[in-house]
N, C-alpha and C positions, 0 to 999 in steps of 0.2 A: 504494500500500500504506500503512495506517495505523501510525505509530510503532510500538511496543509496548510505550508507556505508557499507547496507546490502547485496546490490545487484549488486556493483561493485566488481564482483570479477571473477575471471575462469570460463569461458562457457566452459559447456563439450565435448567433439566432438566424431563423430561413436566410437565405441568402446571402448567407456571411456576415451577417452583421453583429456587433457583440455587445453585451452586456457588461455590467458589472454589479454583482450580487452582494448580499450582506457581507463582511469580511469571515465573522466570526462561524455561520452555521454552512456558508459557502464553503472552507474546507472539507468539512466533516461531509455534506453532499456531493461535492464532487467526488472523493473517495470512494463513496459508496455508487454511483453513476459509473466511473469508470469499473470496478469488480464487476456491477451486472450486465456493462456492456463485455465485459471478459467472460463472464459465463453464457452472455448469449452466442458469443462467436464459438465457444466450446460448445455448444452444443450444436448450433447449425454446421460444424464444422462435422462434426460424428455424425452427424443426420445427412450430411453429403457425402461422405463416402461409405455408410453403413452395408448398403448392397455389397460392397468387393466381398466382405469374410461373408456374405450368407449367398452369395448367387445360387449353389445348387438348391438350398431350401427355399429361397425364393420361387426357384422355377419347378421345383417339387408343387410348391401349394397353388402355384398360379395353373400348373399342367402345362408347360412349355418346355423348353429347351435353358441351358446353362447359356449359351450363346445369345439365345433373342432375350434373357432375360438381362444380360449385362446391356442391352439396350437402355437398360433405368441406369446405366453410368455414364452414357457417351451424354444421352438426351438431354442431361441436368448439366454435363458444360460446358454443352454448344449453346447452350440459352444463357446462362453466366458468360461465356465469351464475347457471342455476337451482342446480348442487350444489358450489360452492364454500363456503354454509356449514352444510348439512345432512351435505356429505361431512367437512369438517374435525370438524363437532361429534362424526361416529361416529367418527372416528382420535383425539380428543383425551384417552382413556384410555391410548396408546398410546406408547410412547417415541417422542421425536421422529427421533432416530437411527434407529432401528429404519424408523418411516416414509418418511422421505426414501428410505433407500434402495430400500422397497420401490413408493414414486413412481416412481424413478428406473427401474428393470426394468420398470415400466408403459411408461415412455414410448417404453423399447427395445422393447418386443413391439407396442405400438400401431407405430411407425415401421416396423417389417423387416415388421409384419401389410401396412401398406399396401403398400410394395414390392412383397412376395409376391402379393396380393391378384389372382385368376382373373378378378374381376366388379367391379364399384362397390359392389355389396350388399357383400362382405368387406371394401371398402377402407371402406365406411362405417363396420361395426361395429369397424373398428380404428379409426380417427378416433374413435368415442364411446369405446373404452378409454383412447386417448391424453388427450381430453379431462376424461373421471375422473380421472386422474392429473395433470396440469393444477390443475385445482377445490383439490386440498390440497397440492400442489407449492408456493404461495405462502405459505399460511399456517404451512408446517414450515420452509423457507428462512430467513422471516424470523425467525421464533421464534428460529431458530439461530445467525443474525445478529446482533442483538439482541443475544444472552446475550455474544456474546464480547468486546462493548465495554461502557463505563461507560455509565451512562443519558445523559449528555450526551454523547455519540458515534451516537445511536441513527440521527439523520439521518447521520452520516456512513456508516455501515454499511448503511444501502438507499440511498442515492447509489454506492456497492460493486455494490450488488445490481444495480442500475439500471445500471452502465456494461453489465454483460450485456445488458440489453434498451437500451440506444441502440444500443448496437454490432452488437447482432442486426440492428435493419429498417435500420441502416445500411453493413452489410458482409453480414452473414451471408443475407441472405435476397437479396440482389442477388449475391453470391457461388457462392449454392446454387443459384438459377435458370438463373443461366452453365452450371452443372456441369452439367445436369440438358438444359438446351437441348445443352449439346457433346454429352454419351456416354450419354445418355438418362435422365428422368424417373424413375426408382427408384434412379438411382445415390445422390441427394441424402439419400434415404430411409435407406438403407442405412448411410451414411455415419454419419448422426443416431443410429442404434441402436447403431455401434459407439462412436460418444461417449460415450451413454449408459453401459454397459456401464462404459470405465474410468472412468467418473467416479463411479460406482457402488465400483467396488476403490479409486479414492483416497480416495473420501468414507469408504468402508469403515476406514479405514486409520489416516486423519487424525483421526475424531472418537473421546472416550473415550467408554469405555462407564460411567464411574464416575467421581465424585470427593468429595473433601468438601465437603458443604455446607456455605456460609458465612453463610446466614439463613434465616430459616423461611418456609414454604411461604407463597404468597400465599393471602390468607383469601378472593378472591375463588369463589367458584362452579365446578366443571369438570362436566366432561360433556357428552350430549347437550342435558339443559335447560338446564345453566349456560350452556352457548356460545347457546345461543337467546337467552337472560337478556340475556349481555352483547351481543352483536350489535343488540339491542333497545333499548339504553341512548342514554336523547333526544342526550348531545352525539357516540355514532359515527351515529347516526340522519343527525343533521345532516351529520357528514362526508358520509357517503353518499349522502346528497340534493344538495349542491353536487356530488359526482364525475360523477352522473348530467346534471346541469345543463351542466356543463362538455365531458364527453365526447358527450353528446349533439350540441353545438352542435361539438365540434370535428368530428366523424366524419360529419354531416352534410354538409360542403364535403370533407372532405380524401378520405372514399371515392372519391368522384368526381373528384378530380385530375387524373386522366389524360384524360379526356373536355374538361374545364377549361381545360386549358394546352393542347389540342390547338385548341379553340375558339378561343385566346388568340394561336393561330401559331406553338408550340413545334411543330418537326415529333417525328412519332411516335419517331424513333430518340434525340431528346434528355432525350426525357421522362425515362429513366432516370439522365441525369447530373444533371437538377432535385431526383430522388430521391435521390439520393447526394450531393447538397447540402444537403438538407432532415438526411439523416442526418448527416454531417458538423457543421452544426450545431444537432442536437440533443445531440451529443457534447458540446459547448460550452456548450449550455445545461444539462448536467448536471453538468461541471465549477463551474460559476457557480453552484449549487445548493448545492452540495456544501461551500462557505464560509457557508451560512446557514441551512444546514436547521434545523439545532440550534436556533440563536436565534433566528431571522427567520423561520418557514415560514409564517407566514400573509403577508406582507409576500409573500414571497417565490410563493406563491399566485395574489395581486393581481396583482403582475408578470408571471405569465406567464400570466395570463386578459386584460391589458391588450396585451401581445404578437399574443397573440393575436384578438384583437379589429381591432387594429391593420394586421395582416394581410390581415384577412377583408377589410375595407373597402380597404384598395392591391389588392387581386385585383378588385375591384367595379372599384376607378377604369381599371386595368390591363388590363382589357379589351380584344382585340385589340391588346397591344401584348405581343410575346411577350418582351422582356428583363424589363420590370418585371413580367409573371407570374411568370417565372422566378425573378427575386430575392426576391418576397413566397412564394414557396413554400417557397424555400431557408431565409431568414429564419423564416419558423413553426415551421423545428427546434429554434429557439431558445427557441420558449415550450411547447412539448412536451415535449422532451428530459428534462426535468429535474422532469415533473410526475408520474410514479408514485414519484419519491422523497419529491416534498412532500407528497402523498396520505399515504400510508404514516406518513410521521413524525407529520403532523396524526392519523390516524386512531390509531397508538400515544397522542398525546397526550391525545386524547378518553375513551382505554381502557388506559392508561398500567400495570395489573397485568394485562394479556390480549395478548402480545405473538402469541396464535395465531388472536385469531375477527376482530382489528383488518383482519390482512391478508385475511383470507378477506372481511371486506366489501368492501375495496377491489378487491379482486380479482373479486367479484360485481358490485357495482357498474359496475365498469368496464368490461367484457363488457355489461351491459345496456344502458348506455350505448352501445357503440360498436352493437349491432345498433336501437335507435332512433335512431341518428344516422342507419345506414343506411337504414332504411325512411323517418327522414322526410325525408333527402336526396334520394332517390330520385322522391317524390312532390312536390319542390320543386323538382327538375328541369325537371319539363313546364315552371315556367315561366320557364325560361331559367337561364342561370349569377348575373348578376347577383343576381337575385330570391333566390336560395339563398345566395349570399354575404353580401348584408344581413340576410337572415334569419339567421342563421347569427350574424352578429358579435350582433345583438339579443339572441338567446340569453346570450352571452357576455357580452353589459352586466347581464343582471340577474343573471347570476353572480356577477359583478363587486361589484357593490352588495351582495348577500346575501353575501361574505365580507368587504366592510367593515361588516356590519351587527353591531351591538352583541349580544354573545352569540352568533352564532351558530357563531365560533370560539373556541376558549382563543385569548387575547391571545398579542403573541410574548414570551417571558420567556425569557432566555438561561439556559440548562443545568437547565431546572425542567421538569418536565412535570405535568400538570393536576391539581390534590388532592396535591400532595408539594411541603412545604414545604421539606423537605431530602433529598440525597441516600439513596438507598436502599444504596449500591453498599456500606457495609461492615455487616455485620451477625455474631451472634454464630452459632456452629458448631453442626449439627443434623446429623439422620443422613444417611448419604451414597444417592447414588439414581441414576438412568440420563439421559440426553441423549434 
């Protein structure tokens, strides 16, 4: 939890625009805002990838195929892909309180839709509602995020975000597939909806719906074309083209892990504790993150695309030796873990008065990313594990290189963010407005 000298500061309101709350009860609620936007991304995070550990019982209960039923995996991030920032530009007229919560009642009717779900045709079109809701889930969290800390805290408040999603593919999605294998396949679902729901009444609860403003509205652009406008601007441009470069080459090897380490002499029932190592730490490497987003995130960047890197090639050499597979998988938690916070904080940087169309690219981006990891994993399979692993770490060298490339990042400047030479955090009092 952050002090609440951290977290007493400007709540941001629709369109960017900020507040400035009581000093004294404003710590203590942002605190508590940011943990339940961290357990909401925990949970929608296990609730997106729950189908991998259950596909066969999936397609047991549904009476289909293991094959059509991994359809509820592709379907949910090509709709996070393609409309994470067409969906956010149509919500960004719209309070952001207002939208989260009504994300959040998405994710519960897409969840309890699949559970309930008679056929695949239903559990798909609830997989495409879940994954709507999804697409602007990201870019309203952090907006909200954001606003409850100072601008030099912005990394520390998506390293918050971010412990929900390590902790998800490291607990929550090995957690739910237990569940789901013990007393059946829709119970995990079920489960996910009733989350949703209080978290909905706490988020209800906890955010105002009003306060006074403490500076004037940002002069940048909103809407439907502003948010195109910004998303379009050459330095998130760039973010977005290294996340695609990055996750491409990560999701390329790491899809196929299991195949991997099975080739490598991991027997099949271990595979799972190499995963729960890999998640453990990427916990670790989000903690370590978490000390340098603010100042250091392109450094910080470098390091875990070097990690990474580093990995890909011990898995190359590690071949048929099943401990040191095991420990370079474990190890790559460490350069993961801790990369949709640097993502986010660079991409804020890039777009530094757009704290809603930042996340939506990262969030597009990265979806894109992971599904051409997979297809070009996939087709770098046939030739053999090796060959996909060096290919894979190559990718990540000239990632590597194009973010120590001159300009293609803001440099790392401790508590500045890009085009602000000074704090924004105190400004004079405008009229008051909604979250």
């Amino acid at each position: 939890m952050l002090p609440s000298s951290d977290v007493a500061a400007p709540i941001q309101l629709c369109n960017d625009t900020q507040v400035h709350p009581n000093p004294t009860p404003a710590g203590q609620r942002g605190a508590v805002i940011l943990i339940l936007l961290a357990a909401a991304t925990f949970v929608s995070m296990t609730a997106e990838t729950l189908p991998v550990g259950l596909l066969p019982q999936i397609a047991g209960g549904l009476g289909t195929t293991v094959q059509s039923a991994g359809s509820l995996v592709t379907a949910y991030g090509l709709v996070v892909a393609i409309g994470s920032v067409p969906l956010s530009a149509l919500v960004a007229r719209f309070s952001r309180r207002a939208t989260l919560l009504v994300v959040l009642v998405v994710f519960a009717v897409g969840s309890a839709g699949v559970a309930l779900a008679p056929s695949l045709e239903v559990a798909f079109v609830a997989r495409l509602v879940s994954g709507a809701g999804h697409a602007v889930f990201y870019s309203c969290a952090f907006s909200i995020a954001t606003s409850v800390v100072p601008e030099t805290r912005r990394g520390r408040a998506a390293s918050i975000i971010g412990a929900g999603n390590a902790c998800a593919l490291g607990l929550g999605v090995p957690a739910a597939t237990a569940l789901g294998v013990a007393v059946g396949w829709t119970a995990p679902f079920f489960l996910a909806a009733a989350m949703f729901c209080a978290l909905v009444v706490a988020l209800a609860l906890v955010l105002p719906r009003s306060s006074r403003v403490a500076g004037r509205s940002s002069s940048t652009p909103v809407g439907f074309l502003g948010t195109f406008r910004q998303a379009t601007a050459p330095a998130l441009v760039r973010v977005g083209v290294l996340i695609l470069i990055v996750m491409t080459a990560h999701f390329a090897t790491y899809t196929y892990v299991a195949p991997i380490l099975g080739a490598a002499g991991v027997a099949e029932g271990q595979v799972s504790v190499v995963l729960l190592g890999y998640g453990a730490f990427g916990v670790l490497g989000l903690v370590l993150v978490s000390f340098v987003a603010d100042s250091r995130p392109r450094t910080a960047a470098a390091a875990s695309i070097a990690v990474m890197v580093l990995v890909l090639c011990a898995l190359a050499l590690f071949a048929g030796n099943p401990l040191g597979a095991s420990w370079s998988v474990a190890v790559w938690g460490l350069a993961f873990g801790g990369a949709p916070a640097i993502w986010q904080t660079l991409a804020l940087r890039a777009a530094p008065t757009s704290t809603s169309t930042a996340p939506a690219v990262v969030n597009s981006t990265f979806n894109v990313g992971i599904t051409l990891g997979a297809v070009a994993g996939g087709a770098g399979l046939a030739s053999g594990a090796t060959a996909l692993e060096i290919g894979s770490a190559a990718i990540g060298v000239v990632a590597f290189a194009l973010v120590l490339t001159r300009g293609m990042l803001a440099p790392d400047r401790p508590h500045r963010f890009l085009g602000h030479g000074r704090s924004r955090e105190r400004r004079t009092p405008t009229p008051s407005a909604k979250i």
